[in-house]
C-alpha positions in Angstrom: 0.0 0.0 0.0 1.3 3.2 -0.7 2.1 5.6 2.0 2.3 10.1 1.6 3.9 11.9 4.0 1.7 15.1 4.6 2.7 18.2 7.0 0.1 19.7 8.8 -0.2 22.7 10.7 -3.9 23.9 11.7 -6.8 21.4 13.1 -5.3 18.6 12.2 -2.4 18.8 14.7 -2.9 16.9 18.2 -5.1 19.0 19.9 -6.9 20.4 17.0 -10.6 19.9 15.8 -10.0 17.5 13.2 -7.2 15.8 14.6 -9.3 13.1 14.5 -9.1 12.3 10.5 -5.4 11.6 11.8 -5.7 8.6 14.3 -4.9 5.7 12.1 -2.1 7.6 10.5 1.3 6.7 11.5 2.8 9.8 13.9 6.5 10.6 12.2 7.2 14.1 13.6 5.9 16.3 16.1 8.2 19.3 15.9 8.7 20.4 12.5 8.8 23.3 10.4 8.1 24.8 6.8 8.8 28.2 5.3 5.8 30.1 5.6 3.3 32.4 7.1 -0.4 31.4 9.3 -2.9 33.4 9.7 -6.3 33.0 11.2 -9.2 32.5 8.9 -11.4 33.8 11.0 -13.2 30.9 10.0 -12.0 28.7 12.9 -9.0 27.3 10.7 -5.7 28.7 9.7 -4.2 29.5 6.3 -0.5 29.1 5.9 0.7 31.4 2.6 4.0 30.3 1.3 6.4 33.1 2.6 10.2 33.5 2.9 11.9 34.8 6.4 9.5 32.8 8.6 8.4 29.1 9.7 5.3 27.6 10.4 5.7 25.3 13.6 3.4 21.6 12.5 3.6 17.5 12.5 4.6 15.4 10.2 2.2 11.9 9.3 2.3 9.2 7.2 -0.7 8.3 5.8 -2.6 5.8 3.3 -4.3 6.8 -0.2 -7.3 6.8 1.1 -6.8 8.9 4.1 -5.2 11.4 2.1 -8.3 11.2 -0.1 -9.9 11.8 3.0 -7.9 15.1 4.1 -8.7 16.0 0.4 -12.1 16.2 0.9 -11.8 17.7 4.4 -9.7 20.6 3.2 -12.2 20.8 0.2 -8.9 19.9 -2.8 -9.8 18.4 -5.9 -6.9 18.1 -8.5 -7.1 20.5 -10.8 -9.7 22.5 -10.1 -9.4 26.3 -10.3 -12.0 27.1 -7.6 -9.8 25.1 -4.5 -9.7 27.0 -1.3 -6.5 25.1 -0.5 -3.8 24.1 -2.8 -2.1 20.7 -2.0 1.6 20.9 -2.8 5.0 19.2 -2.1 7.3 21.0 0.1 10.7 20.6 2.0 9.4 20.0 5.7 12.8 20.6 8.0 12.4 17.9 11.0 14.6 17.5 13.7 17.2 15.3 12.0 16.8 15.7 7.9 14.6 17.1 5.5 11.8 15.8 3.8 9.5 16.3 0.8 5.9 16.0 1.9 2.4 17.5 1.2 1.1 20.6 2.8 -2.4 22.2 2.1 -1.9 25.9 1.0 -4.1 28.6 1.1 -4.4 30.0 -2.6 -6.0 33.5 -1.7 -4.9 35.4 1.3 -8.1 37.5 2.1 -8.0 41.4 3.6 -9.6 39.6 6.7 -7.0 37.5 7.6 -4.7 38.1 10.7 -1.0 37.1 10.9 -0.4 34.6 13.8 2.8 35.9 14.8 3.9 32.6 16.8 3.1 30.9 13.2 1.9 28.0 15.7 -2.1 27.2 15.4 -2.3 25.5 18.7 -0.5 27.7 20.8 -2.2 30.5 19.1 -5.7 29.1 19.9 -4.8 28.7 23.4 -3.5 31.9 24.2 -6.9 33.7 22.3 
C-alpha cells in the first residue's frame, strides 16, 4: 500500500478539531517546520501562505491513499480545479534530523480579513486567544 507523508499545521495537529481524521495515521514528527506564514481565517481554521523569512511550527504523518483522499475532501482539494480553497503541494518539511519532501495544504488566496499569527503556531495561538 502506498504511503504520503503530509505536514500539517492547523486542526489537524494533536489537539486540534480535526485531529481526528489523523488517528490511524502513523505519527513521524511532532516538531517540524516549513517556510511560511499562518494566519487566522477567522473561520475557525488557519491559512498558511508560502512566505520567505519565517516558519510555520506543524507534524509530520504518514498516511494511506485513502486517508489522504480523506484530508482531500476535508480541506475541500480536488486536483485541478481552479476554484480550491487550498492548494495541495510538495514542500521541503525541515524535522529534527533531515529534511523531507511531503504535502502541505496551502491557502491560494490570502483574504484582507486575515490576521498574521505571529507565533506561526495554530495550537499555541488558539490557546493563548
Amino acid at each position: 500500500m502506498k504511503k504520503h507523508l503530509v505536514f500539517v499545521y492547523g486542526t489537524l495537529r494533536k489537539g486540534g478539531s480535526n485531529a481526528h481524521f489523523l488517528e490511524h495515521a502513523t505519527y513521524n514528527e511532532h516538531s517540524c517546520y516549513v517556510q511560511g506564514q499562518l494566519y487566522d481565517t477567522g473561520w475557525g481554521y488557519p491559512a498558511l501562505v508560502l512566505e520567505k523569512g519565517s516558519w510555520v511550527t506543524g507534524e509530520l504523518y504518514e498516511v494511506s491513499t485513502i486517508e489522504l483522499e480523506q484530508l482531500d475532501e476535508l480541506e475541500d482539494f480536488v486536483e485541478n480545479r481552479a476554484e480550491n480553497l487550498y492548494d495541495r503541494i510538495s514542500v521541503t518539511v525541515h524535522t529534527t534530523n533531515s529534511k523531507v519532501e511531503a504535502f502541505v495544504y496551502i491557502m491560494r488566496i490570502k483574504k484582507s480579513h486575515f490576521v498574521s499569527i505571529l507565533e506561526n503556531d495554530w495550537i499555541k495561538y488558539i490557546h493563548n486567544h
